[in-house]
C-alpha positions as a Markdown table, in Angstrom:
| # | Residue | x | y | z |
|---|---|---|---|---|
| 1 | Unk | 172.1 | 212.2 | -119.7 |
| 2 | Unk | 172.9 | 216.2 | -119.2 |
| 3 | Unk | 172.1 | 216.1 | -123.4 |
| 4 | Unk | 169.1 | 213.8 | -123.9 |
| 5 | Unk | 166.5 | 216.6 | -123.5 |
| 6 | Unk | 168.1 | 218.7 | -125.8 |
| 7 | Unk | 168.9 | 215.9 | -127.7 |
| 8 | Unk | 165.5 | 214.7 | -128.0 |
| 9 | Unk | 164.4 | 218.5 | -129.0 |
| 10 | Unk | 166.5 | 218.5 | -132.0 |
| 11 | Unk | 164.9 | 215.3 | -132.8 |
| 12 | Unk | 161.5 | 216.7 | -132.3 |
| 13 | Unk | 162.2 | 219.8 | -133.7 |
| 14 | Unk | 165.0 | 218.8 | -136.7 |
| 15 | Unk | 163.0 | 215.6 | -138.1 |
| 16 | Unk | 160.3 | 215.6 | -137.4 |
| 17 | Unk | 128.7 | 225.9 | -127.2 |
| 18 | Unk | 128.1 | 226.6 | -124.5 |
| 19 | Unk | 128.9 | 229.5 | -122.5 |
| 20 | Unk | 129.5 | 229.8 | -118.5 |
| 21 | Unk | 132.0 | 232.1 | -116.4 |
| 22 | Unk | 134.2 | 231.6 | -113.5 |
| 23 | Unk | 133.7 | 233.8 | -110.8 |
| 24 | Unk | 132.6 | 236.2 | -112.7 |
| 25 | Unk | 129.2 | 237.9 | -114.1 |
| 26 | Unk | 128.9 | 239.3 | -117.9 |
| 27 | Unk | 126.4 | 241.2 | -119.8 |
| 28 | Unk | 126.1 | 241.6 | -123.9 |
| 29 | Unk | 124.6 | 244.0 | -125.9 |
| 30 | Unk | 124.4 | 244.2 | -130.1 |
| 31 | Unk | 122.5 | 246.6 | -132.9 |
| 32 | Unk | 121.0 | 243.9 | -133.5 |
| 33 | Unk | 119.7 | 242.6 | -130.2 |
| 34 | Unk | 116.4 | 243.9 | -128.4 |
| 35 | Unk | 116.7 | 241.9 | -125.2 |
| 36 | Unk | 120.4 | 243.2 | -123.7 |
| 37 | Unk | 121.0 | 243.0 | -120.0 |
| 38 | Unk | 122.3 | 245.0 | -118.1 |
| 39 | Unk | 126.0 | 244.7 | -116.7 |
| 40 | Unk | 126.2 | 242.3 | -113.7 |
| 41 | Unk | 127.3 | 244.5 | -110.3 |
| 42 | Unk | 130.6 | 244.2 | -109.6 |
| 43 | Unk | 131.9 | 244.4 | -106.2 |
| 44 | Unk | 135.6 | 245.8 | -105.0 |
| 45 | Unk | 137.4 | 242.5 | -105.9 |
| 46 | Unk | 136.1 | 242.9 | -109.6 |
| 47 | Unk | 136.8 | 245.0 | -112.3 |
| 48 | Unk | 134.1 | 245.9 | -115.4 |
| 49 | Unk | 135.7 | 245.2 | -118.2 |
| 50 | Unk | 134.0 | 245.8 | -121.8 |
| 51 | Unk | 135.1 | 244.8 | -124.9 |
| 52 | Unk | 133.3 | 245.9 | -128.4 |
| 53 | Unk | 133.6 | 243.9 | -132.1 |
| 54 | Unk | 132.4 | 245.7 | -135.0 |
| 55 | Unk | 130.6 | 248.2 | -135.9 |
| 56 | Unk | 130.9 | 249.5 | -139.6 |
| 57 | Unk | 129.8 | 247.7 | -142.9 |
| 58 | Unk | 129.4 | 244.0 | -142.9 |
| 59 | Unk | 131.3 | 242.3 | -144.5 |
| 60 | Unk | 130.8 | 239.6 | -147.4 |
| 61 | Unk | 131.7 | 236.0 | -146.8 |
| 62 | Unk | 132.3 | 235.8 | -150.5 |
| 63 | Unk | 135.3 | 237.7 | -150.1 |
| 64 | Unk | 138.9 | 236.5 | -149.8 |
| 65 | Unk | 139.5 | 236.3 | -145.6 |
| 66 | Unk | 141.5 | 239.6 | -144.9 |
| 67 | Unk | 144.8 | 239.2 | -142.7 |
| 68 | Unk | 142.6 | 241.2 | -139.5 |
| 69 | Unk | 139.1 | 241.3 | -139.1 |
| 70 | Unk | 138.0 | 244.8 | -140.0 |
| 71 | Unk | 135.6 | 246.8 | -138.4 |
| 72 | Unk | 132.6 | 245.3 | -138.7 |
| 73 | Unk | 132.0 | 241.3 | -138.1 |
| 74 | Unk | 132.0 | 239.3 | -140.9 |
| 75 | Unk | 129.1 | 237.3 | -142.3 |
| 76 | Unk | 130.6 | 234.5 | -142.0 |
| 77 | Unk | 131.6 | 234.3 | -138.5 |
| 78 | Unk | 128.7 | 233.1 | -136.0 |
| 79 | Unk | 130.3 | 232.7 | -132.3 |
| 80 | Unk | 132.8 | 234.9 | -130.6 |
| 81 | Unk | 134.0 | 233.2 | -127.8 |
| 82 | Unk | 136.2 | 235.1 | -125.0 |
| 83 | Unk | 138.3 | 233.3 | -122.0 |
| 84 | Unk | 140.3 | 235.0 | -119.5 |
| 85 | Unk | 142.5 | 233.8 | -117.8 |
| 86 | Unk | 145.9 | 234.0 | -115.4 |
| 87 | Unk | 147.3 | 231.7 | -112.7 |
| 88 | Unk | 145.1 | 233.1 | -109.5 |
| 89 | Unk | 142.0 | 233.2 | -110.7 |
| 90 | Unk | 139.3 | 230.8 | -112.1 |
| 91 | Unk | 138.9 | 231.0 | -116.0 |
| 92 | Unk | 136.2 | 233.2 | -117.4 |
| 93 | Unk | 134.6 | 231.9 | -120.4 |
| 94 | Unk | 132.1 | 233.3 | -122.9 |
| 95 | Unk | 130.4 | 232.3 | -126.0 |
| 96 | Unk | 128.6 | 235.1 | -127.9 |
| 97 | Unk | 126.3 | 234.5 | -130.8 |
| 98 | Unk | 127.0 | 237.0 | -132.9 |
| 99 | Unk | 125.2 | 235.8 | -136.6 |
| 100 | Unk | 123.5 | 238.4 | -138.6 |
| 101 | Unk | 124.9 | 241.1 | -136.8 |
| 102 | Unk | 128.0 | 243.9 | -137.3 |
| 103 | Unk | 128.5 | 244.7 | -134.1 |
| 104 | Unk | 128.4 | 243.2 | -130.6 |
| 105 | Unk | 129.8 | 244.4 | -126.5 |
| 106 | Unk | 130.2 | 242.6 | -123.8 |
| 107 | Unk | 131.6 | 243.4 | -120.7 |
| 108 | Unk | 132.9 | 240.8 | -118.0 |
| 109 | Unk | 133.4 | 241.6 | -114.5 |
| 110 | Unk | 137.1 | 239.9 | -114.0 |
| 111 | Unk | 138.7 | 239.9 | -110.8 |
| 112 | Unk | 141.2 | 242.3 | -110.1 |
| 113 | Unk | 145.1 | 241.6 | -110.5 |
| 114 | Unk | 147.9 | 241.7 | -112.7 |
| 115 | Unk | 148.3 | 240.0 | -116.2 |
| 116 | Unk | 144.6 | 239.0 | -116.8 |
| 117 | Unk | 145.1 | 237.2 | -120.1 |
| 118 | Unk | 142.1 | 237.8 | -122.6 |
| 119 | Unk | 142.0 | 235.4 | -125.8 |
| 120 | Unk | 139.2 | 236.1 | -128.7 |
| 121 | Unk | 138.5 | 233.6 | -130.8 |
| 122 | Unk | 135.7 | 234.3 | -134.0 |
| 123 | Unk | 134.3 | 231.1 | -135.5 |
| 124 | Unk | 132.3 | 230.2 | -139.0 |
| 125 | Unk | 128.8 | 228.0 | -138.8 |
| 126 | Unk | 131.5 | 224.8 | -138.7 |
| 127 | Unk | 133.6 | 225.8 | -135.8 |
| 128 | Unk | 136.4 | 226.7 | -137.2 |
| 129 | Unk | 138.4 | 229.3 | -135.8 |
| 130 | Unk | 139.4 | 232.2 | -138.6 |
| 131 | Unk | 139.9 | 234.9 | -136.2 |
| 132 | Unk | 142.3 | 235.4 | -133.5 |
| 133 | Unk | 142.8 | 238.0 | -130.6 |
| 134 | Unk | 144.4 | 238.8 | -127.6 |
| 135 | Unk | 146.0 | 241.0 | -124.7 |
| 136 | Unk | 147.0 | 241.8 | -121.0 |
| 137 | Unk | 145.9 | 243.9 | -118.2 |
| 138 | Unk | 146.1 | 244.7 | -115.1 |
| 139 | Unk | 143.1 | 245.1 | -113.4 |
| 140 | Unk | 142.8 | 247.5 | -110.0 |
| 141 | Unk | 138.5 | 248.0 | -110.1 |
| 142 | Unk | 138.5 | 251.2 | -112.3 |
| 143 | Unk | 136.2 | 250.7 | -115.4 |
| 144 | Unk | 138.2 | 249.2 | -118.3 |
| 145 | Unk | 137.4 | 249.2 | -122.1 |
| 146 | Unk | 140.0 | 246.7 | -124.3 |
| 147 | Unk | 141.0 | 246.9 | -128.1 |
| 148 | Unk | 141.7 | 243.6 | -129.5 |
| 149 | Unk | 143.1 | 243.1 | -133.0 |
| 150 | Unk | 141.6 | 240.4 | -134.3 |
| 151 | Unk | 144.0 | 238.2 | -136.7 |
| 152 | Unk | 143.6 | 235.3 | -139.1 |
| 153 | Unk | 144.5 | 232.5 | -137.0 |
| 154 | Unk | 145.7 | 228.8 | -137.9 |
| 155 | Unk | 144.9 | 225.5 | -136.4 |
| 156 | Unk | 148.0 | 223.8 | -135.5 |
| 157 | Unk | 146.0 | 221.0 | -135.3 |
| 158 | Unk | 145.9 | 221.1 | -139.0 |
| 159 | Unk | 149.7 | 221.5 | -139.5 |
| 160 | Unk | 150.9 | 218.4 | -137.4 |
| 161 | Unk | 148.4 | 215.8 | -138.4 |
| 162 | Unk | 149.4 | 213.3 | -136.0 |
| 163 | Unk | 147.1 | 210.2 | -137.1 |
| 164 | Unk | 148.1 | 206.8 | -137.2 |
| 165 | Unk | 150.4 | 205.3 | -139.8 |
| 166 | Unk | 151.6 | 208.8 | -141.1 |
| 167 | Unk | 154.9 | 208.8 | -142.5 |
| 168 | Unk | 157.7 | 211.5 | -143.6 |
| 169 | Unk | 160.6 | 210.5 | -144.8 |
| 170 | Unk | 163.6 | 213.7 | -144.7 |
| 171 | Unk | 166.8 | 214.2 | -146.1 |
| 172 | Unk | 169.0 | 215.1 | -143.6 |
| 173 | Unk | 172.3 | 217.2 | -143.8 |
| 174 | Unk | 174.5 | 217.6 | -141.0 |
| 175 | Unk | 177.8 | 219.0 | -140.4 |
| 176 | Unk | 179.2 | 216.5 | -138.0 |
| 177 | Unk | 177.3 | 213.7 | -137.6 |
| 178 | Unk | 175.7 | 211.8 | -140.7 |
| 179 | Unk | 173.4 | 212.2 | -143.5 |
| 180 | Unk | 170.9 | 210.4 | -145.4 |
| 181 | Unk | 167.1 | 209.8 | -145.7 |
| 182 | Unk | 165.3 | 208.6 | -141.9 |
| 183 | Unk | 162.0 | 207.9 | -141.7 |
| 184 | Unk | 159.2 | 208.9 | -139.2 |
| 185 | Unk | 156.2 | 206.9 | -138.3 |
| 186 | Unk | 153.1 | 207.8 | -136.0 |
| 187 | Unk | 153.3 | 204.4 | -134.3 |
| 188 | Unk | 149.6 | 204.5 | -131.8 |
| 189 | Unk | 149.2 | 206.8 | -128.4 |
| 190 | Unk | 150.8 | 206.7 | -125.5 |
| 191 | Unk | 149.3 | 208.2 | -122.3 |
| 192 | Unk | 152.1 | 210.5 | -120.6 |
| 193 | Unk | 151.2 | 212.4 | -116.8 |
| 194 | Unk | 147.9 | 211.5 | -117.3 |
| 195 | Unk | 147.5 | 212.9 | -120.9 |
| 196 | Unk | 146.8 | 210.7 | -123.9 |
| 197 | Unk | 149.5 | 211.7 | -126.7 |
| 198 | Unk | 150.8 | 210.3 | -130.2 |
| 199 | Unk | 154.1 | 208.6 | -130.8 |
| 200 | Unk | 156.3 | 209.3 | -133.6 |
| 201 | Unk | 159.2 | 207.2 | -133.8 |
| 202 | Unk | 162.6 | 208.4 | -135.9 |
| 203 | Unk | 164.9 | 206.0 | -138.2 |
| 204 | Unk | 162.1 | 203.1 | -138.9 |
| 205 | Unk | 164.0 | 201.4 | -141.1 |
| 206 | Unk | 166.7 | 200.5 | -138.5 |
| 207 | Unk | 166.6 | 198.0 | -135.7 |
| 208 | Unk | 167.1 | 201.1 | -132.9 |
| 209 | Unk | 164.3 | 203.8 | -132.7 |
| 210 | Unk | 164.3 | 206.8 | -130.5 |
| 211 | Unk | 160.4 | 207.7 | -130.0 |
| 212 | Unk | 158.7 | 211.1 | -128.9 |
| 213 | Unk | 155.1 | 211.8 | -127.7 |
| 214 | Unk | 153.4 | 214.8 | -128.4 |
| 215 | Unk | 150.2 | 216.2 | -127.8 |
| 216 | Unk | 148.2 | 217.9 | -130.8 |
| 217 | Unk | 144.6 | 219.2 | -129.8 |
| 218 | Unk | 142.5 | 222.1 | -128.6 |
| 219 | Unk | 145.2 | 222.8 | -126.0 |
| 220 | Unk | 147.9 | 223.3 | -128.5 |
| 221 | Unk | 151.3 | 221.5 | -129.7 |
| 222 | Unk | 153.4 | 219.8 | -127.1 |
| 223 | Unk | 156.1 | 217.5 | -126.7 |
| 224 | Unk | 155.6 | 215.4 | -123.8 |
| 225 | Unk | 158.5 | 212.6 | -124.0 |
| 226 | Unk | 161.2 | 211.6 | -125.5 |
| 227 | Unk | 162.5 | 207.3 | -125.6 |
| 228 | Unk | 166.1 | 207.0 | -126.4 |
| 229 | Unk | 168.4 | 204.4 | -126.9 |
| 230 | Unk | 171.8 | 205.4 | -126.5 |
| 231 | Unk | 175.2 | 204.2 | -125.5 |
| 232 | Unk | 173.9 | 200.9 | -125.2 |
| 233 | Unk | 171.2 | 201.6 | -122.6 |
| 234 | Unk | 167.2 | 203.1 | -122.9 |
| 235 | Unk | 166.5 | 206.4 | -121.4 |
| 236 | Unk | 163.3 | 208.0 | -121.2 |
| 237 | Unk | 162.5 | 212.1 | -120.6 |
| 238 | Unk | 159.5 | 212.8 | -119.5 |
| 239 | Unk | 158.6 | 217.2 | -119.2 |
| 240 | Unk | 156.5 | 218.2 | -116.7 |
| 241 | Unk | 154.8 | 220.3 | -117.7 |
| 242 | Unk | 154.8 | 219.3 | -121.2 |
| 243 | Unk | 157.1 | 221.3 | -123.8 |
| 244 | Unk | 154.7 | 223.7 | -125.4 |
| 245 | Unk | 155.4 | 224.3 | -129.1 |
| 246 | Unk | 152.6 | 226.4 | -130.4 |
| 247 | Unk | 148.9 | 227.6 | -129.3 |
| 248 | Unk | 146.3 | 225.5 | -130.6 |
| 249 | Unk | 145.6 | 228.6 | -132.8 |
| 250 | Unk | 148.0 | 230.8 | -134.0 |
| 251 | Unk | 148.6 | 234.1 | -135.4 |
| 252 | Unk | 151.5 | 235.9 | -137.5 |
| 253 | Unk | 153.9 | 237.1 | -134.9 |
| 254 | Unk | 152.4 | 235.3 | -131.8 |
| 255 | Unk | 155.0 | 234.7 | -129.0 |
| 256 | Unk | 154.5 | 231.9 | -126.6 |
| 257 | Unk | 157.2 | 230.3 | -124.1 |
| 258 | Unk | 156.8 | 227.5 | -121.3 |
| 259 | Unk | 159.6 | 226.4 | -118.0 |
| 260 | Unk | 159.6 | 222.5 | -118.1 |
| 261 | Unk | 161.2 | 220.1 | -115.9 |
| 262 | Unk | 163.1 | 217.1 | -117.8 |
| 263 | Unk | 163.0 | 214.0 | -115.7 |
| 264 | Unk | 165.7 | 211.6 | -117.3 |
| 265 | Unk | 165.6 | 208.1 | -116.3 |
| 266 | Unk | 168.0 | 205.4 | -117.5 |
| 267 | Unk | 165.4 | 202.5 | -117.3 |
| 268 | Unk | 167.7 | 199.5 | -116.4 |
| 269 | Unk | 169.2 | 201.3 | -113.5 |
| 270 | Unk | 165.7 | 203.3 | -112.5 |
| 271 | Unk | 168.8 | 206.2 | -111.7 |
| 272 | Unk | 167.5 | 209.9 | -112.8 |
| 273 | Unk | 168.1 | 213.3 | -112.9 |
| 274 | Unk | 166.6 | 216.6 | -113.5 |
| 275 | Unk | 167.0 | 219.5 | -115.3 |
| 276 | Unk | 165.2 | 223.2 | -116.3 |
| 277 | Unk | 163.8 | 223.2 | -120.3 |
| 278 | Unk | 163.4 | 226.8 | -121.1 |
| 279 | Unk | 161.9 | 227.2 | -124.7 |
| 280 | Unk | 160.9 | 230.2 | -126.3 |
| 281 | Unk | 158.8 | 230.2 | -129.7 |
| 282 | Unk | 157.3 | 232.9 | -132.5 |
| 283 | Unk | 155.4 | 232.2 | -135.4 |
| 284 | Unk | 157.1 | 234.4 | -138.0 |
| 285 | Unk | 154.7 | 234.2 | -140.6 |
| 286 | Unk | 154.1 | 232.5 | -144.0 |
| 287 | Unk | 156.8 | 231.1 | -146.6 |
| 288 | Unk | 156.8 | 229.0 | -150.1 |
| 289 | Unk | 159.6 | 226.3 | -149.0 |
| 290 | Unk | 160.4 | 224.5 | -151.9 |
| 291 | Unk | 161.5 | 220.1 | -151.2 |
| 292 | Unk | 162.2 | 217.3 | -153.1 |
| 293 | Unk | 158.5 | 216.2 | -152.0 |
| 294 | Unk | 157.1 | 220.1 | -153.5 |
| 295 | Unk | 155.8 | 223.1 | -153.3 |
| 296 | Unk | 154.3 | 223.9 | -150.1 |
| 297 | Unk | 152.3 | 227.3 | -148.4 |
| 298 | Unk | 154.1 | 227.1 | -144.7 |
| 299 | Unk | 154.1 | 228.6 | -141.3 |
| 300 | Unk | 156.9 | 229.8 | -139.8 |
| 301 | Unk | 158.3 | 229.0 | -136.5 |
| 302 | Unk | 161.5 | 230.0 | -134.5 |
| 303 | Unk | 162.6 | 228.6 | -131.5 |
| 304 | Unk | 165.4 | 229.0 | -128.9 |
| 305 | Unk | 165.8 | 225.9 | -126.3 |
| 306 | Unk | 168.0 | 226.0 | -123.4 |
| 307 | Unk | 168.4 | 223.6 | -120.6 |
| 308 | Unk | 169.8 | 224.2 | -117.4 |
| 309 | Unk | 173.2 | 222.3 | -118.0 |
| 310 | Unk | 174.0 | 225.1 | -120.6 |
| 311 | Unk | 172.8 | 223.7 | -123.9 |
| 312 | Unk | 171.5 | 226.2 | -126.2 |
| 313 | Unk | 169.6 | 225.7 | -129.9 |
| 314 | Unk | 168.1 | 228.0 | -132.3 |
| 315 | Unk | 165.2 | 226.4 | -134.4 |
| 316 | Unk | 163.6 | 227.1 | -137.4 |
| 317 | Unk | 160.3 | 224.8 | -138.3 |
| 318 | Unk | 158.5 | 225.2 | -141.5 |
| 319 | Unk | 154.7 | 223.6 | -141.1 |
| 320 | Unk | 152.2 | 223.1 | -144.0 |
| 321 | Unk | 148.5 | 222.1 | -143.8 |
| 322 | Unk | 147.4 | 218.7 | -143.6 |
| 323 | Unk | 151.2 | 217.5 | -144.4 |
| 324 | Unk | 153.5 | 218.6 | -140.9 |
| 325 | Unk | 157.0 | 219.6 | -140.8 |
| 326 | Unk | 158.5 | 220.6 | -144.2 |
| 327 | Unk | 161.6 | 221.7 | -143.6 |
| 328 | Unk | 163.6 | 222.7 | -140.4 |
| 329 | Unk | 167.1 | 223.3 | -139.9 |
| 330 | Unk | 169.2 | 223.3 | -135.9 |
| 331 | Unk | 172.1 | 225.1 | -135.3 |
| 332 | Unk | 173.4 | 224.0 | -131.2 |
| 333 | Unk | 176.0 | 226.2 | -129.5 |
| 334 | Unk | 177.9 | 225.7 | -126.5 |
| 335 | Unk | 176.6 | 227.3 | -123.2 |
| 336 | Unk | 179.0 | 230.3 | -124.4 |
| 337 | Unk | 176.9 | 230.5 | -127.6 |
| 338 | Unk | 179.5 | 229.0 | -129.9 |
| 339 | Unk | 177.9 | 227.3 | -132.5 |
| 340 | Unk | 179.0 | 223.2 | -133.0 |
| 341 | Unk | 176.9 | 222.2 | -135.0 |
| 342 | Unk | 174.3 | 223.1 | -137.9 |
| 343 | Unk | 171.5 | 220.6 | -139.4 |
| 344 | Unk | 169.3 | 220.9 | -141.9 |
| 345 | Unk | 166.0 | 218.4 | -142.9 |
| 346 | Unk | 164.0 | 218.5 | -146.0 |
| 347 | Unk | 160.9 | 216.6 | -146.8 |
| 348 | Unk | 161.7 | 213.8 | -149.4 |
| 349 | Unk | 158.3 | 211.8 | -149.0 |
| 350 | Unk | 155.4 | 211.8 | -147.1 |
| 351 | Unk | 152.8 | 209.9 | -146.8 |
| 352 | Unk | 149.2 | 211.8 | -145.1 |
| 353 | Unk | 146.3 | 210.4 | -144.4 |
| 354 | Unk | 145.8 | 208.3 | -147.8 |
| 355 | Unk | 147.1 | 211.4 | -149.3 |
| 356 | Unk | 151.1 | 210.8 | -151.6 |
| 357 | Unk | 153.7 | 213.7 | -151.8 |
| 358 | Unk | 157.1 | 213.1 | -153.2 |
| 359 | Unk | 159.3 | 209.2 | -154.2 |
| 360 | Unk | 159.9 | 207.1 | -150.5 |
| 361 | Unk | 163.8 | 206.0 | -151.0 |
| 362 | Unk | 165.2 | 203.4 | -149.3 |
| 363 | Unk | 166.9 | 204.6 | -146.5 |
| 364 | Unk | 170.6 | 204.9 | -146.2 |
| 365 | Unk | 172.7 | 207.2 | -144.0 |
| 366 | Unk | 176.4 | 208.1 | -144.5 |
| 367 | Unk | 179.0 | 209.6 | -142.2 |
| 368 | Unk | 179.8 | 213.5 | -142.9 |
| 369 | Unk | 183.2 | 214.5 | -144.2 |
């Protein structure tokens, strides 16, 4: 069982308005606005903190959407919402209309500590998020006034559509284990430490499926089980928390990382055993990938996983909108970082949301030289 999470990973990874605050008061202020408040007091525990957006020319929303939001707010963005947040304190949220204007400041009165997590988001009259921002600090009670660089951001949302009854079929090449086409289906939800994800289960066309659960919303990408059946017996990992694979938005050259614990469970016995997922993650930017199922605009991820029992992976996952995982290649290394084994899938079919790309072909799969 000491393989099955990272086993399942390289499954996973290889196939696949209103506004309130937390314990804290806020004021905001605009060029445009003739009512602004005054900052809230802040006692000893809190620290001011003011943040500004804009400020030169607006913008026109007729324009192509520059890579960082310059330095005025755009016409087309609406709401500027603002949470901060780190693990001992309550989460400060705030929603900021900002429409008509090229400028806005706000200042939030967080309380004090170390590695007070801002996020920015800037939204369009649908809600869509096309800006991203964000930064640390540590917070003692002096007066504090934050630059955020705001990004274009992608829903990830967007790039896994995880909806019922969508397929991809890959072609998979692999150095030491087989290759062929295998086919993935999102089979219906499955509810997973209280969380209600989607399954996707791996080789359809063959009487044994391994399955895996994510979860895909507002909260971001995550992989929250995996349901093998190996060496003639089920097992089932279940992370705790969840595997986190992406923010819900994302910018180029965002690092995120999460510490899960895999609880493996071979189901006729009910005998399990633990072990520490550690999984670090960047989204490098965008690439043309070029498949058999063709031409796509992608985002870039990269990956290390490591489990406690000394198995090590770097990823690569190609992601394009509305269609998933294009292309992603595995190579797994002993705990000494000597690489076994390398693996490579392309997208041969797909099949999104009533929506064709690429020739299904009937599945077959073929030992490696």
């Amino acid at each position: 069982m000491r393989n099955l999470l990272l086993t399942s990973l390289v499954i996973m990874f290889v196939s696949f308005t209103g506004c309130g605050s937390g314990g804290a008061g806020s004021s905001v202020s605009s060029d445009s606005s003739s009512n602004s408040k005054s900052p809230s007091s802040s006692s000893s525990a809190n620290t001011p903190v003011t943040i500004t957006f804009g400020g030169g020319t607006t913008s026109s929303s007729t324009e192509k959407t520059p890579s960082v939001m310059g330095s005025s707010i755009p016409s087309n963005i609406t709401t500027i919402k603002i949470k901060v947040t780190a693990s001992d304190m309550t989460t400060i949220e705030e929603s900021i209309s900002v429409s008509g204007k090229s400028s806005v400041t706000t200042t939030l009165n967080v309380p004090n500590g170390s590695n007070r997590y801002f996020e920015v988001l800037a939204l369009d009259s649908s809600s869509a998020v096309i800006y991203k921002g964000y930064t640390y600090s540590d917070l003692s009670g002096t007066s504090v006034t934050l630059s955020i660089s705001m990004k274009v951001s992608y829903t990830m949302a967007n790039y896994y559509p995880l909806d019922n009854a969508n397929i991809w079929q890959f072609y998979t090449s692999n150095s030491s284990i087989a290759q062929g086409y295998e086919t993935e289906l999102v089979s219906g939800s499955e509810t997973v430490n209280g969380v209600s994800g989607k399954k996707i289960c791996y080789n359809v066309g063959h009487a044994e499926r391994d399955c895996n659960v994510y979860t895909n919303d507002s909260t971001g990408l995550y992989i929250d089980k995996f349901f093998n059946k190996g060496s003639g017996d089920y097992i089932e990992d279940v992370y705790s928390p969840a595997i986190y694979l992406s923010p819900p938005y994302v910018t180029d050259s965002e690092e995120f990382s999460s510490v899960s614990t895999d609880t493996s469970t071979v189901l006729s016995t009910g005998v399990s055993s633990t072990s520490t997922v550690t999984l670090s993650g960047q989204m490098k930017g965008l690439e043309s990938i070029a498949v058999t199922a063709g031409t796509f605009n992608c985002l870039k991820f990269y990956y290390t996983v490591s489990n406690s029992y000394g198995s090590y992976h770097q990823i690569t996952l190609w992601f394009a909108n509305n269609v998933g995982i294009i292309k992603s290649t595995d190579d797994s290394y002993t705990s000494g970082r000597t690489l076994i084994d390398s693996k490579t899938k392309t997208l041969n079919y797909a099949y999104i949301n009533g929506i064709t790309y690429g020739s299904y072909v009937t599945e077959t799969t073929t030992k490696a030289p």
